[in-house]
N, C-alpha and C positions, 0 to 999 in steps of 0.2 A: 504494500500500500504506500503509494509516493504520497512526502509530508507535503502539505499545504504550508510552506513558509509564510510568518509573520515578519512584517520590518523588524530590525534588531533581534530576533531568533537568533540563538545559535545552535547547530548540530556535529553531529560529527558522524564522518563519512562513514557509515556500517552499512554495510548490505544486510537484508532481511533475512538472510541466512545464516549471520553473523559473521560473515568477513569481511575483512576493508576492502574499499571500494581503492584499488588500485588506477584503473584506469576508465576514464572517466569522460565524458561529455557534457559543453557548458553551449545547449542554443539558444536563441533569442529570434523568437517569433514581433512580427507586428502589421500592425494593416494601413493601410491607404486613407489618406484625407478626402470625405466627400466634399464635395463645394457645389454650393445650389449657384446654378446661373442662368442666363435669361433662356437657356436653349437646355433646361431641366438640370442634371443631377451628371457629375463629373470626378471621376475618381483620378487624384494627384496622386501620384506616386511620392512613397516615403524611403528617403536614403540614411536608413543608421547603420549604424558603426560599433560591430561587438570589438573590443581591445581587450587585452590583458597584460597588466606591467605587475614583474614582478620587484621585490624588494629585499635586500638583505636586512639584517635586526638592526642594522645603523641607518636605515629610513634610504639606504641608497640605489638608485635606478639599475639594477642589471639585467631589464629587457624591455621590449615592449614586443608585442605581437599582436597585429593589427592587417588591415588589408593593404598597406606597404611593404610589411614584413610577416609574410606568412610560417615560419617557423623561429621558434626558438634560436638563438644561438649556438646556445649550447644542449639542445635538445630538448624533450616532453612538452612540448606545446608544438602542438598546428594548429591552423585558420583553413576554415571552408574556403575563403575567400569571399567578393565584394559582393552584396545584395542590393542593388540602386532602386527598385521600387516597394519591396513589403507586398502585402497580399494584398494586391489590386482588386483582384475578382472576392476577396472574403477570404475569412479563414480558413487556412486551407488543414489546418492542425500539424503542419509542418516546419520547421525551423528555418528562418532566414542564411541565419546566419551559425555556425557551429566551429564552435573552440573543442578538438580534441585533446587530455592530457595523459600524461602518463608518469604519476605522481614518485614512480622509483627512477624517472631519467631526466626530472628537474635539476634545474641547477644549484648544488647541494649546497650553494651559499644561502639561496632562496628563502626567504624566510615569509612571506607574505606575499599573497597571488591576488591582484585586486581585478575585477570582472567590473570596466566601463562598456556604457553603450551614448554613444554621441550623435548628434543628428549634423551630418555633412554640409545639409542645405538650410542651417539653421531652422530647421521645420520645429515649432512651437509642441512639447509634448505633450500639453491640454487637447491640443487639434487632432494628434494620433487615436484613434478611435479605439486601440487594442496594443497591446506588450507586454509579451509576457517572457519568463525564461526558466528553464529546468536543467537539472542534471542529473544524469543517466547514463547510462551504460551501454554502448555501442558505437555506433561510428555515423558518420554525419547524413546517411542515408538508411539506417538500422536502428530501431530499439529498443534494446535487449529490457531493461526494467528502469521505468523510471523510479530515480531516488524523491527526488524533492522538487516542486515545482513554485514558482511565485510569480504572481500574478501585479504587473507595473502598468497597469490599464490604466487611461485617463482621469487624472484630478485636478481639483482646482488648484492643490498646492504645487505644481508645478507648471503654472500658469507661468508664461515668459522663461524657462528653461529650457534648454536648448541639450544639453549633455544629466547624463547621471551615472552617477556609482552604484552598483548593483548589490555589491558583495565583496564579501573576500575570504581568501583560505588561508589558513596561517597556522604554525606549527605548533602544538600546545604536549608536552612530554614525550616528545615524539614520533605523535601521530597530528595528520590533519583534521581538520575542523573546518565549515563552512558561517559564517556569520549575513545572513543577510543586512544588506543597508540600505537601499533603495531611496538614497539622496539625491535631489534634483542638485544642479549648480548651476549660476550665470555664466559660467563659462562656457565659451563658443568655441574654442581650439583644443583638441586633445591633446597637448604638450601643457596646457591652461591645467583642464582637469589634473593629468599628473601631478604638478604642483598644488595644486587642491590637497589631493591624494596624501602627500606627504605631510602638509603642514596638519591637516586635520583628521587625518583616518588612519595613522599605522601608529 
């Protein structure tokens, strides 16, 4: 049974079988802006941006993995790669975008894995009709059992944001842990959020 995440939740990565979830899947679904206009009803396409920057325990950058940089450096992370419109036609219950990891061929400096999703075309996330994102078990076309799912569907608190912090994974005795966050930011440039990131989330 996949956990319905709450903002600020934290869990830790167990399979319902009782193993740890080694390798893992992080996608982010979202849908299309309708817009009424004189010639009826018009679906805009929505361009976000799943990232993941990791961080060592001294708060310092050593990665980012995004749709410029689809793997890892030094390994356990890929990118599906760029999704420029969201689900046009409606939900289609499939993943835009998908970050796969592989939490034993991280970068063993890594101490903290933070999960942004940013809007390209500065597209307002009040307007995005639908966003959600899960992790699970499979591969960016497969999957195998959903862990945990959380739902970033439109609010009014993030009225005039543009980027958000979704989450992060971070090392606690040894083992990983997920921490939902689901913060809107003013910022517009994912080098912006990064710094966000550090001054007020690790």
């Amino acid at each position: 049974m996949a956990i319905s995440l709450q903002k600020g939740q934290r869990i830790s990565l167990e399979k319902s079988s009782g193993g740890v979830l080694k390798n893992l899947c992080v996608g982010a679904n979202w849908g299309a802006i309708e817009k009424k206009g004189l010639l009826g009803k018009k679906m805009v396409a929505v361009d976000l941006d799943l990232s993941v920057a990791l961080f060592d325990s001294n708060k310092t950058l050593l990665d980012l993995v995004y749709f410029g940089q689809l793997q890892a450096k030094k390994g356990g992370i890929k990118h599906s790669g760029d999704d420029r419109e969201g689900d046009v036609g409606g939900d289609d219950g499939l993943d835009n975008e998908v970050v796969t990891l592989d939490l034993s061929a991280l970068d063993s400096n890594a101490d903290q894995v933070i999960f942004i999703l940013n809007s390209y075309k500065n597209q307002d996330f009040k307007e995005i009709p639908f966003a959600s994102v899960r992790i699970y078990e499979g591969t960016p076309s497969r999957v195998d059992e959903i862990f945990a799912t959380y739902d970033i569907a439109n609010d009014e608190k993030f009225a005039g944001s543009v980027a958000m912090i979704m989450g992060k994974m971070y090392r606690h005795n040894g083992a990983w842990k997920f921490s939902a966050i689901g913060d809107a930011t003013k910022d517009s440039k994912l080098e912006q959020v990064v710094k966000t990131v550090q001054q007020q989330y690790l």
